[in-house]
N, C-alpha and C positions, 0 to 999 in steps of 0.2 A: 297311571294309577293315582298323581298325584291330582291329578284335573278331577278325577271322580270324590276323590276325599274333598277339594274345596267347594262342589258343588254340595255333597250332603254336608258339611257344616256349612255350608252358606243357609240350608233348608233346617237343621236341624237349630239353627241359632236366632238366625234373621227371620226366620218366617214361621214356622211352629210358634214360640211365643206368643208373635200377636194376633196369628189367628185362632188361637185358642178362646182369648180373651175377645177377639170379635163372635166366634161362636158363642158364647156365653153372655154376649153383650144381648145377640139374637132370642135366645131365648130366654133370658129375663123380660126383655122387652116385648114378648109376644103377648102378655095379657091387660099391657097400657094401650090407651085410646090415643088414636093421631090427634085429635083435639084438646087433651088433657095437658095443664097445668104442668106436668112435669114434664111432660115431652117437649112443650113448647119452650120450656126453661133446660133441656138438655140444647134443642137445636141451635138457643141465644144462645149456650155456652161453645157452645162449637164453631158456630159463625163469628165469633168476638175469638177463639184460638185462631181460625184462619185468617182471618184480619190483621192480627197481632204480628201473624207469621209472613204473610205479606209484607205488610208497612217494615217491616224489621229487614227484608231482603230487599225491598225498595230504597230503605235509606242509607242500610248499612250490607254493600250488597256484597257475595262472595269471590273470591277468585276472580275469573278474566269479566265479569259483569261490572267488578269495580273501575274497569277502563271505560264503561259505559258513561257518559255525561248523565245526572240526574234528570235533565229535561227530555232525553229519548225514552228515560226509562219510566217516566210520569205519564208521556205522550204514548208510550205501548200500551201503560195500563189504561188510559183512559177509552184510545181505540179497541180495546181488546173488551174493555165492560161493553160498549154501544152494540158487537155481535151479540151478547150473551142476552141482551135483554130484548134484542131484535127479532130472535131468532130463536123466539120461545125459551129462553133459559139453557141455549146450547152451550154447556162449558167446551167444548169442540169448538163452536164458532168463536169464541173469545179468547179463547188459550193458542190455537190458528194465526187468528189477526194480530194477538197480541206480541205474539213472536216473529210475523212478518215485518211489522213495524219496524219492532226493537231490531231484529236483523237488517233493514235496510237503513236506518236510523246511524246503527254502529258504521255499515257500511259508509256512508255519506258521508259520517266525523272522520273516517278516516280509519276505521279499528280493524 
């Protein structure tokens, strides 16, 4: 009974909220133009948070990543962008190699 309760507050807390607020992101946004000024200035604001959130896990990274040497963790991001941009914009193929890297990387150092 107890596994059944932390699943529905895991659903009732963690996930209801934001997809509330994603449904409602959806249809506000159904009567703006993919080419309009504000959309284009919603998606900078977005691509400058992911950025932000990156570089921040890159330099000051969490948990067992901070045993990771900075230069593995620089050298996965850079292999991990070269799929993404190769390979039509696959975030699959960069998130992929990015993690192979880094995993054989840490492997090599020792970790």
């Amino acid at each position: 009974m107890s596994e059944l309760y932390a699943y529905t507050l895991l659903a009732l807390v963690g996930f209801l909220p934001t997809e509330i607020w994603r449904m409602l992101g959806l249809v506000a946004a159904r009567g703006i133009a993919d080419e309009s000024e504000l959309f284009m200035w919603v998606r900078a604001v977005a691509i400058a948070v992911l950025a932000g959130v990156i570089a921040k896990i890159l330099l000051f990274p969490p948990g067992a990543l901070a045993s990771v040497p900075l230069v593995i963790r620089l050298t996965a991001t850079v292999c991990g962008f070269a799929p993404f941009v190769i390979v039509r914009r696959s975030v699959l193929a960069g998130v992929a190699t990015g993690e192979v890297v880094l995993t054989l990387g840490a492997l090599a150092y020792g970790i």
